[in-house]
N, C-alpha and C positions, 0 to 999 in steps of 0.2 A: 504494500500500500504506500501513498504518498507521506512521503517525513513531514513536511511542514504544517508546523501545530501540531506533530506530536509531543510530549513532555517525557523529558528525564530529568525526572528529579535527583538524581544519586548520580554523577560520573564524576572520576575522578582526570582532565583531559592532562594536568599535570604528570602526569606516570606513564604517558604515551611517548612514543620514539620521540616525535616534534610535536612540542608542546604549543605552538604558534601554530601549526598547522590543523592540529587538531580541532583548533577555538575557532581556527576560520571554516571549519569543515561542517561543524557545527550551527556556524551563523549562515551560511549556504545555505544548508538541509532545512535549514529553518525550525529548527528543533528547541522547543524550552530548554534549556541546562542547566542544572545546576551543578556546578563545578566542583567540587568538594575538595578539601586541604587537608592534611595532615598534621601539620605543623606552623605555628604563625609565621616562622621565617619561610615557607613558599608562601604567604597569600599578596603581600607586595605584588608581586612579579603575577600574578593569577588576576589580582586588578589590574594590574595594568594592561592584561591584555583584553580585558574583557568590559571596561569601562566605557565604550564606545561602541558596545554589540548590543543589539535591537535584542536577539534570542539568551542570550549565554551571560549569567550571574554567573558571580565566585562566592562563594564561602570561606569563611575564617575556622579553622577548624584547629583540635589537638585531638589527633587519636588516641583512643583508651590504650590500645596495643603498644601506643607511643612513651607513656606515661612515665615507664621506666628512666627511661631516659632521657626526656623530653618536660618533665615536669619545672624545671625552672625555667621554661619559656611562657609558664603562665603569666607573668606581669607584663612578657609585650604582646600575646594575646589581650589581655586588658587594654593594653594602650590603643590597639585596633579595633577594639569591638566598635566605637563611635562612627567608624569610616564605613562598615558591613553592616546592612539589616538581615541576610542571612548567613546563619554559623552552622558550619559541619565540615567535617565529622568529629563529632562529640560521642560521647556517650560511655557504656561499661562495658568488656567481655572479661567472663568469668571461666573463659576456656583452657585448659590443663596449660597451653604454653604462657600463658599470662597472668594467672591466675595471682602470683607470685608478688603483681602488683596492686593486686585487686583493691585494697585499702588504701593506696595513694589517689587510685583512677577515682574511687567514689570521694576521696576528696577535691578532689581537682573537680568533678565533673559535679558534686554540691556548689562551689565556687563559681563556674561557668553559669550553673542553673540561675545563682541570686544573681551575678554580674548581668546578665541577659532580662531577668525581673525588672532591674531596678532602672534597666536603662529602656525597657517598652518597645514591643515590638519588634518581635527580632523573631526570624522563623527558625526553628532549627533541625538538622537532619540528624538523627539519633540513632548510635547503634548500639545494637544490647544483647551480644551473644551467649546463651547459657546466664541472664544475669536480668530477665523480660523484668522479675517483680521487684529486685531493687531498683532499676532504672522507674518505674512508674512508682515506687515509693521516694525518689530523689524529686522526680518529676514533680511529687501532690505536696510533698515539703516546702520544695525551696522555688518553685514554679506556679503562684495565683494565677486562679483563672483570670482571665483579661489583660497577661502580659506581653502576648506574644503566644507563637506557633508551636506545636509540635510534631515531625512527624518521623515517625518508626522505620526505618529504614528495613529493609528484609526484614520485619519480623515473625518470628517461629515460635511466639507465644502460645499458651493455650487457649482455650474457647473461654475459659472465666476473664486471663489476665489480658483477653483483646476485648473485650465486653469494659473491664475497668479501663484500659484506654480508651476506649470511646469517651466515656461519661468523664474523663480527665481534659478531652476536647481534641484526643492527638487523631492526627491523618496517618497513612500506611503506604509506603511506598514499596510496590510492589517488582518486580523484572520475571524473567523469562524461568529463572531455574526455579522460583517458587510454583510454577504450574509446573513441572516437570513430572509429577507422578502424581497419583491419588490422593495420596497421606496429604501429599505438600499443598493440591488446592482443596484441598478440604477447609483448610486454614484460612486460604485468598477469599475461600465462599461463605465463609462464614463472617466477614470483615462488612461494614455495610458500604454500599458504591460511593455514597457521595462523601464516602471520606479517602475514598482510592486515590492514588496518581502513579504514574510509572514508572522505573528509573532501568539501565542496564547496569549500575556497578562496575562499569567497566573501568580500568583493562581487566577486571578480577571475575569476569564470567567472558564466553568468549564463543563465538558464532563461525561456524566451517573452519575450525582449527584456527582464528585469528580472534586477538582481541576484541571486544564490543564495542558499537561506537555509539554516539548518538542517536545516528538514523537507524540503527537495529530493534529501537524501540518499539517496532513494529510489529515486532514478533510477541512481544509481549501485550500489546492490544489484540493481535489476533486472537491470541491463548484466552485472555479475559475473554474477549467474544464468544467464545467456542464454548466458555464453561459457562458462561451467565446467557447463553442464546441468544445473543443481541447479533447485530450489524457492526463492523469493526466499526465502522461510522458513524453510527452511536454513542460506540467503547470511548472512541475518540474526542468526540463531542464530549463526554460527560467528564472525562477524566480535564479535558481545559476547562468546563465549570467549575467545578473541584479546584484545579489552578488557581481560577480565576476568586473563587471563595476564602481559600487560603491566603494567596496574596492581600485580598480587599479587607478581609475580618480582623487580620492582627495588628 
């Protein structure tokens, strides 16, 4: 199907061979993007290339997996949060290789939660591997309703703890490997639509043996189609309300 106006919420274009090419590749396709960082020392250079694109946001981000060794760059993530209205990747994993920091990430990432509070409206893309019900007990803590965005990045919560994200007000962004099998959209169908939007996580899922890119996003509206019996057309249409509701509401 056609890219343009489709949404990826979740890439990361930064981790791609050419990182300039990638971002113009993007604003072609016409593809919403949300760019996502890892660290505040890439998001500089992630504005700048994206500060003059119609399609393609960047994100301020500190990844949890980063935290280790990464965690004294929280004060100049703070000094940038004013310059970004959307931050990510944020969030917790609590998976055996990281786990080690898991106590630092949840303070870091209580810290991010009040700093994005107090500074209003701020959208954020959240990850929470192995770790759904701390991140949505960080979230209902140090995150009032009416300050800004939430949404869940791939997540593989259970049917309760996607039930308490909704009524927490977070959106779901969903990609291709999450329709991948039964188990897995059992979870995407049970999420309610007008809190969906799409992402590919790329370069870290990956389409005919090559990385993912923006306009692969397509594949991931098919899959919704396919599972919710709609018209990709539809999928498409609802998932840029959604967009459009997220951006406008925080």
């Amino acid at each position: 199907m056609q890219s343009r106006g489709l949404v990826d919420f979740h890439c990361h274009l930064d981790l791609y061979r050419d990182h300039a090419r990638a971002v113009r590749q993007s604003e072609e396709a016409g593809v919403y993007t949300l760019t996502v960082t890892t660290t505040p020392k890439a998001w500089p250079r992630n504005f700048e290339l994206t500060k003059s694109t119609q399609y393609v946001r960047a994100a301020l981000g500190l990844h949890p997996q980063l935290v280790e060794g990464r965690a004294g760059e929280l004060s100049l993530w703070e000094e940038l949060v004013p310059k970004s209205r959307y931050i990510g990747e944020v969030g917790l994993d609590a998976g055996p290789r990281f786990y080690r920091s898991f106590e630092k990430q949840k303070e870091v990432f209580a810290r991010i939660l009040r700093v994005c509070a107090k500074a209003g409206e701020k959208i954020l893309t959240v990850h929470s591997v192995r770790a759904t019900k701390a991140v949505l007990d960080h979230i209902e803590e140090h995150f009032p309703p009416g300050r800004g965005k939430v949404v869940l990045h791939w997540f593989t919560g259970t049917a309760a703890e996607a039930r308490r994200a909704v009524d927490l007000g977070c959106y779901f962004s969903i990609n291709n490997e999450m329709l991948s099998n039964e188990k897995r959209s059992s979870v995407v169908l049970a999420l309610p639509f007008d809190r969906l939007l799409t992402e590919t996580d790329g370069p870290f899922t990956q389409v005919d043996g090559r990385p993912s890119e923006p306009s692969d996003v397509g594949l991931c509206v098919r899959g919704l189609a396919a599972l919710t019996r709609q018209s990709e057309e539809a999928v498409a249409g609802s998932i840029r309300d959604n967009l459009r509701a997220l951006v406008g509401d925080s």
